[in-house]
N, C-alpha and C positions, 0 to 999 in steps of 0.2 A: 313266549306268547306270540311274537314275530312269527316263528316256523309256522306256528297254528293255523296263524290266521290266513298265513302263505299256501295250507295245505287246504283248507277248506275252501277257498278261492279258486284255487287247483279242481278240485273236487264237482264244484258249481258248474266251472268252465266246460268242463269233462262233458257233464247232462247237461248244458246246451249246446253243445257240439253233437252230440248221439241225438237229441229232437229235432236238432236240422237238417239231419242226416235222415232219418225215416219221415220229414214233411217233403222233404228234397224227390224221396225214392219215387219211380213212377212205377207201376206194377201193371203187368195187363194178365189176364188171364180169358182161357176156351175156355166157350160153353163146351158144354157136357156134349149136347147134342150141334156144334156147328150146322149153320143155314148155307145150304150147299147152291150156287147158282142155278139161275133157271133158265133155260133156251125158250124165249117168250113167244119171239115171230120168225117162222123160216118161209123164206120167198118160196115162189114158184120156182123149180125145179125142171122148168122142161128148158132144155137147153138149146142152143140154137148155133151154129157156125157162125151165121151173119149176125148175131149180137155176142160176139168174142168179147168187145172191148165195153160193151156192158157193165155198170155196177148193180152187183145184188148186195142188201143190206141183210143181216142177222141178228136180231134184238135179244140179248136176255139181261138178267141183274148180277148183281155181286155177288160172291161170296160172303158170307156175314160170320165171322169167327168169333165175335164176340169183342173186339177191338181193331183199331184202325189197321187192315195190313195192305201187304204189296205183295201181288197173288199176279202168276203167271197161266193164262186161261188155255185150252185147247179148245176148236172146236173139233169133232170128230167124226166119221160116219164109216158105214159098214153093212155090209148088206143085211137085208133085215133077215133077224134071226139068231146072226151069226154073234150075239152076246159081245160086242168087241173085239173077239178073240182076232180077225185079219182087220186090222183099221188104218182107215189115212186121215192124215189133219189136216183136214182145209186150212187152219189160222193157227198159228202162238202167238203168242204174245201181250201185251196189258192191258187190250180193250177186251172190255166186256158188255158194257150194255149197246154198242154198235159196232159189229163186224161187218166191213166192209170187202168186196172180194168180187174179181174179174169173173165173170163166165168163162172163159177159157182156164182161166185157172182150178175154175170151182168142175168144169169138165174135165181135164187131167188130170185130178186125183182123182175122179170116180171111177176113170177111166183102169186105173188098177185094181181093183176091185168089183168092176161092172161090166157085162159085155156093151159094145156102142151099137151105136142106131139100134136103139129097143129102149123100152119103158120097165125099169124096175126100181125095184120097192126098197128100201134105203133106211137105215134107222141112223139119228142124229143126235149127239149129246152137247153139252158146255161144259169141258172139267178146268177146277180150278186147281194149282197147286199152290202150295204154301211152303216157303224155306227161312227158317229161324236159324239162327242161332248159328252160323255155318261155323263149320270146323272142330265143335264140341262133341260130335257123335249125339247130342242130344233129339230128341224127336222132334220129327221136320228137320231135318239133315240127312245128307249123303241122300243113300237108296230106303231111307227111313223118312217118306217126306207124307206130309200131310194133304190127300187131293179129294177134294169132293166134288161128285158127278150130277147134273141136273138128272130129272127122269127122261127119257124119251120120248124124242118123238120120231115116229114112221112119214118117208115122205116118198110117192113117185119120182124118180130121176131121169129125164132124157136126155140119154148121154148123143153126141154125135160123131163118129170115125170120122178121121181124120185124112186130109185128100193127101197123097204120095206121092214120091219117086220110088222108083223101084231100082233094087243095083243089080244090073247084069254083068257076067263076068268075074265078081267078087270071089263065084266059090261056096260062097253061102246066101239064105231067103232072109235075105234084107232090105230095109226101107228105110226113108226119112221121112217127113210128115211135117205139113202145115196148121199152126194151131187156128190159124184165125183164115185159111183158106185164101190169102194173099199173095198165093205166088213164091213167099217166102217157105223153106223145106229145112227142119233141123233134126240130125241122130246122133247117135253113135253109132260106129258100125264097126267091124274090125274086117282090113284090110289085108294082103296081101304083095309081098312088093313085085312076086311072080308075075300076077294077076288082076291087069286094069279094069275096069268097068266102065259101065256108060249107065249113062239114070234115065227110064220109062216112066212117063208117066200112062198109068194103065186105062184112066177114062180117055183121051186122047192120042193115044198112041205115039202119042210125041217120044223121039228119044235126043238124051243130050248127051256131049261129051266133050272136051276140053281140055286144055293144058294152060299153065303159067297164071291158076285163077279166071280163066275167063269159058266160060260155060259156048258153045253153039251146036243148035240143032243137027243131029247127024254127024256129029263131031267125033275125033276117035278117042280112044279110052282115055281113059285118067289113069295118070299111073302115080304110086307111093312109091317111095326108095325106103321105107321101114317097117316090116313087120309089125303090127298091134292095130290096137283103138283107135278111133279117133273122132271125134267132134266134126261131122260136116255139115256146115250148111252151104244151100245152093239158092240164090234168086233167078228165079225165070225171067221174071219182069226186066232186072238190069245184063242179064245172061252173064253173071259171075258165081264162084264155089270161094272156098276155104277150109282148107283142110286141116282141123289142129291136133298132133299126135297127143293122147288120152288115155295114158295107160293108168289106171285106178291102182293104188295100194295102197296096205295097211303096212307103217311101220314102229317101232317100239319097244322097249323091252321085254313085253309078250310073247311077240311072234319072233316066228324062227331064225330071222338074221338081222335080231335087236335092234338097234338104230344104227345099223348100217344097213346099204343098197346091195344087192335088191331088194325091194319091197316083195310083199305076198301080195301078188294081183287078182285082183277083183274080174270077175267074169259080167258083162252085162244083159241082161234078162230082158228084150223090149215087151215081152206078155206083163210082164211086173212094172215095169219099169226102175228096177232097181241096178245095182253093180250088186256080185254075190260072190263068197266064198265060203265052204268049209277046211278047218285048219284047225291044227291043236295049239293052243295057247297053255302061258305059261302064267304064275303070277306076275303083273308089273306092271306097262301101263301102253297104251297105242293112239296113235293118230291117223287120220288120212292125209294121201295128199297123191298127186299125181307125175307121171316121168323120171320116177326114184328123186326129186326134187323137191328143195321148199320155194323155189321163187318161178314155178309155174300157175300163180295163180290159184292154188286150192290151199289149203292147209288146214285141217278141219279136226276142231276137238272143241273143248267146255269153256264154257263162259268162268271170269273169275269174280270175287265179290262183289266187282262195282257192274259186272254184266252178268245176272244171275239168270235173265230171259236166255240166255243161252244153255239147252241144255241137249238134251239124246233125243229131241224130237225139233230141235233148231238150234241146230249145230255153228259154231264159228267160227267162220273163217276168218281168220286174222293169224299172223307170227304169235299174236301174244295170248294165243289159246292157250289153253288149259290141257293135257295129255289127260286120256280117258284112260282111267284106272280100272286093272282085273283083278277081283281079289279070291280066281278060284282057279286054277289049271284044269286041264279037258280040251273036248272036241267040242268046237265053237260052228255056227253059221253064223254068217255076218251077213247083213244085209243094209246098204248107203243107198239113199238116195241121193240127187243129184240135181239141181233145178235148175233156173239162172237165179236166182235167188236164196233159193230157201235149201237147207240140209240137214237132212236126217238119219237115224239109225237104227235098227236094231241087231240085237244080238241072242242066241240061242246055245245054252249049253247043251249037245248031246248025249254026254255021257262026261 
């Protein structure tokens, strides 16, 4: 009788353990149709040199999926017409209903996409994307992610060029550029160790040239002791340069000398403003980073689960990135961008 009563007590305990367990459970579920953000207010767009340091504001709403989520936004533009297909992102990341954004900043991305000094027509979106469930292969995961786009809107853009140096002597038609017209000048440029130069500016006819960091007018060339890339900026104002050798690769189990040096170097595009390469990649998985090194300052791959705002269109740099994974072999184009801030990417299978 004892056992009985042992077993039916048993039995009770069971079904309210199982009722606390499904009051306990929290559930959420998509709508059918998710409410996709809306890009509400876009400033004026005519851009100006002397208001560089300018805030524009970009108003739109959330995404509404049907329950509370954590949605990483794009804003994005393109010339009008162009359906997305060539786009830059002005903004990632968690705000949505106030995007806030330099003019200078919001002129160098158009500036890849737009000719300067001229008025053109621009089409602008807010995408949201949505990542569940990481690591389950479930929808909204990996390259299976959930993003929904507001409708557009068409806006004029006036973009402004940007005032220069000019490099003589280098070998090749290159420049640097002031974003905010202050005297301050930043490129890449690739360099020569044969072949010093001297920097023009072409409204003034001013020319500089210098050694040991320190820039003076009519001064004689500059010279590199290293073939490649490199980062210069020059100030007129304090008459000083810096030169930092910049050589872009990709390295990894993908490409062709794995994770060892050398890297596959990256070519730089100032019409785009991108670094670029085509290469045949393998399955496995790649990073960027600069001067066949990890401790020069770039190191650029994927956010991990506690940093998911990092993805292929805001790249992270940190040691504790994440390796960007390929999961197809072929003839690939890559294309990095490169900012003082912000990094992105894309990638194209050829064939």
């Amino acid at each position: 009788m004892k056992k009985k009563i042992y077993l039916f007590l048993a039995f009770f305990g069971l079904l309210g353990l199982l009722s606390g367990c499904e009051k306990d459970e929290t559930r959420v579920y998509l709508l059918e149709n998710p409410v996709a953000p809306s890009l509400v207010t876009v400033p004026s767009l005519a851009l100006e040199r002397t208001n560089g340091n300018d805030i524009l504001e970009f108003i739109g709403t959330p995404v509404d999926p049907g329950f509370v989520a954590s949605a990483t936004y794009f804003l994005e533009a393109c010339a009008h017409g162009n359906n997305f297909a060539d786009v830059v992102t002005l903004y990632s990341g968690k705000q949505d209903t106030s995007i806030k954004l330099k003019v200078m900043e919001i002129n160098s991305a158009f500036l890849k996409i737009l000719p300067s000094d001229a008025v053109t027509n621009a089409d602008l979106r807010l995408r949201a994307v949505l990542t569940v469930d990481a690591g389950t292969g479930a929808p909204g995961t990996g390259d299976n992610l959930f993003s929904y786009a507001s409708a557009t809107q068409s806006k004029d853009v006036t973009t402004y060029g940007l005032p220069r140096l000019d490099l003589v002597g280098s070998g090749l038609t290159q420049k640097i550029e002031s974003a905010l017209g202050d005297g301050i000048y930043i490129g890449f440029v690739k360099l020569d160790a044969t072949q010093p130069f001297t920097l023009l500016n072409p409204d003034s006819g001013t020319s500089y040239g210098g050694t040991g960091d320190v820039l003076s007018v009519d001064g004689t060339a500059i010279p590199v002791t290293e073939t490649g890339w490199y980062k210069l900026t020059a100030n007129v104002n304090t008459l000083t340069y810096t030169l930092k050798l910049f050589n872009v690769g990709m390295i990894g189990s993908a490409t062709p000398n794995g994770w060892s040096a050398p890297d596959s170097k990256m070519t730089y595009n100032p019409a785009s403003g991108y670094w670029e390469i085509t290469l045949d990649l393998i399955v496995g998985a790649y990073k960027f980073r600069i001067n066949d090194s990890w401790d020069q300052g770039i190191n650029l791959g994927l956010g991990d689960d506690d940093h998911p705002e990092y993805t292929k269109d805001n790249l992270w740099n940190n040691g504790s990135s994440k390796d960007i994974a390929l999961g197809a072999a072929g003839n690939y184009t890559v294309k990095l961008s490169i900012g003082e801030t912000k990094y992105s990417y894309t990638i194209t299978k050829n064939n």
